[in-house]
C-alpha positions as CSV (number, residue, x, y, z in Angstrom):
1,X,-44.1,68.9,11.9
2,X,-43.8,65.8,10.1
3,X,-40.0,66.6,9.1
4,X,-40.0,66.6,13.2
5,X,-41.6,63.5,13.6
6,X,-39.5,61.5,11.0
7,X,-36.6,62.8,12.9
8,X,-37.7,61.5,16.1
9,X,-38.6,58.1,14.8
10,X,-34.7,57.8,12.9
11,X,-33.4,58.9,16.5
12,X,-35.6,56.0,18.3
13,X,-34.5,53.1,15.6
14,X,-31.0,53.9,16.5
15,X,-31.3,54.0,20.3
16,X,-32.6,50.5,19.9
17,X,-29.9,49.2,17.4
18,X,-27.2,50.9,19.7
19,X,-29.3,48.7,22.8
20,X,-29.7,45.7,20.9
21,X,-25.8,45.3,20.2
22,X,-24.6,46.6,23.6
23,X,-27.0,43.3,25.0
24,X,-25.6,41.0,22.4
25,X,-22.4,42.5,23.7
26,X,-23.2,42.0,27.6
27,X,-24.1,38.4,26.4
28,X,-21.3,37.1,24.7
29,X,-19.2,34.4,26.6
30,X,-16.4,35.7,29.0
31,X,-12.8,34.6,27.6
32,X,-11.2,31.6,29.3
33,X,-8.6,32.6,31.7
34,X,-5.3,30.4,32.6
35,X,-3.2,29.9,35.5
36,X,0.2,31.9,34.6
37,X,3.0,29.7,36.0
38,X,4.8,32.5,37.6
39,X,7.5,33.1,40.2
40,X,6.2,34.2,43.8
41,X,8.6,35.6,46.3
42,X,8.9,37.9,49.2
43,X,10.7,41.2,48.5
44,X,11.6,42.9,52.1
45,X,13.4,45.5,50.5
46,X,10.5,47.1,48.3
47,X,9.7,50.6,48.4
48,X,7.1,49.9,51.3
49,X,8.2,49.5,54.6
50,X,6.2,46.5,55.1
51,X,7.8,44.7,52.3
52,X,5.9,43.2,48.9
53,X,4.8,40.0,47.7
54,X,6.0,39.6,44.4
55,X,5.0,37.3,40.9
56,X,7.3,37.3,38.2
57,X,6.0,36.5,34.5
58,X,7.5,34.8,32.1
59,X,6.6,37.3,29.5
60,X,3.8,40.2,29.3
61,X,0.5,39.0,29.6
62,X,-3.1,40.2,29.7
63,X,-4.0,40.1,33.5
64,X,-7.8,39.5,34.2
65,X,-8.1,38.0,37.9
66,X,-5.4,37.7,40.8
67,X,-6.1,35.4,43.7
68,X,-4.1,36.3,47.1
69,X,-3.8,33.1,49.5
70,X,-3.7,34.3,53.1
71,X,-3.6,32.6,56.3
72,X,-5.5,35.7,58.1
73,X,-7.6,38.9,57.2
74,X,-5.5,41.6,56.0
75,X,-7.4,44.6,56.0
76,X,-5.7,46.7,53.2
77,X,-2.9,46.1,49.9
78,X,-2.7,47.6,46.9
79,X,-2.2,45.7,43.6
80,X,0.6,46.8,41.5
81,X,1.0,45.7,37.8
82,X,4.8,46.4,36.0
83,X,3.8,47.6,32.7
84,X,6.7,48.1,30.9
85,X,8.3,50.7,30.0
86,X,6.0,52.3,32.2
87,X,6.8,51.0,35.3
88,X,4.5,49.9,38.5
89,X,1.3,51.1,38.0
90,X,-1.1,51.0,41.2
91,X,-4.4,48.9,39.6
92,X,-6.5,47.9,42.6
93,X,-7.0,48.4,46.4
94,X,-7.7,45.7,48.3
95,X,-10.1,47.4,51.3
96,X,-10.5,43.9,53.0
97,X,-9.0,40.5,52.5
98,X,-10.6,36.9,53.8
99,X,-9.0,34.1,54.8
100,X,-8.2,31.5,52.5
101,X,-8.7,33.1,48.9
102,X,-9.4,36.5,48.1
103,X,-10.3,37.0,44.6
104,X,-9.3,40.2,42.6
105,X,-10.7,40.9,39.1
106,X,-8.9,43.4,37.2
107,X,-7.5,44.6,34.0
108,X,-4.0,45.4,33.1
109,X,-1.3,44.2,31.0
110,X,2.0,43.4,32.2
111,X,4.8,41.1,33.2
112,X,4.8,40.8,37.1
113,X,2.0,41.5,40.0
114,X,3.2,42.9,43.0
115,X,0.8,43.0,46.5
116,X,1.8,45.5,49.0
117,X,0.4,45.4,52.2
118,X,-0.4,48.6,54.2
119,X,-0.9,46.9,57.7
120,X,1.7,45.2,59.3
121,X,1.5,41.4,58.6
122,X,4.3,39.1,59.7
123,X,4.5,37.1,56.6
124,X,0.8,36.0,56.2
125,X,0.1,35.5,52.2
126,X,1.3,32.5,51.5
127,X,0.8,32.8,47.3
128,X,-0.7,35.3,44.6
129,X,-1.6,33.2,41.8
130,X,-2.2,35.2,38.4
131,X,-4.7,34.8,35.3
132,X,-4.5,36.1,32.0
133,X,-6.5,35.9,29.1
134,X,-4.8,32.5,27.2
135,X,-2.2,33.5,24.1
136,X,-3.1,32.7,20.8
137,X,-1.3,30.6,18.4
């Protein structure tokens, strides 16, 4: 019975070591993100039918937020990220954009974003801006 007991104590002291660092963990500052100056174009010829917008990286980056500029509400685009050697790789869904600014926080690493709308927009996203965790020295 006591063998038991000292058991269940070792097990609680744990629990509250593994709580106490996943808090300090939760609590820990949020790394800076910068504006990647990137190249933005319209690609009619993509594999969708409605076209993509496009954003070329200088190099491979670590991609934490992506901002779509729009001049209406698009209702749905996916958010592809070119990883490499292994190619697009769908990362988000957009279910609903707003006007203005919509605001997409992801994680992925690659060189180039690409937004592909699945309703039929007649050229309506004006920019995709991309940030990325800043490079170290």
């Amino acid at each position: 019975m006591q063998f038991q007991r000292g058991k269940f104590i070792i097990a609680l002291v744990i629990i509250n070591l593994g709580t106490a660092l996943g808090c300090a963990k939760l609590l820990e500052e949020p790394p800076q993100l910068e504006r990647v100056n990137a190249t933005f174009f319209y690609d009619p010829m993509s594999a969708s039918v409605l076209g993509a917008y496009s954003v070329e990286l200088p190099e491979e980056r670590d991609i934490r937020r992506v901002i779509v500029h729009s001049l209406d509400r698009n209702r749905n685009a996916d958010i592809y990220v070119r990883a490499g050697k292994h190619g697009w790789i769908h990362t988000e869904q957009i279910k609903s954009m707003s006007e203005g600014a919509t605001i997409i926080n992801l994680r992925a690493r690659g060189d180039a974003v690409r937004v592909i709308p699945k309703t039929v927009v007649i050229r309506v996203i004006q920019d995709v801006e991309v940030f990325a965790i800043p490079k170290q020295n």
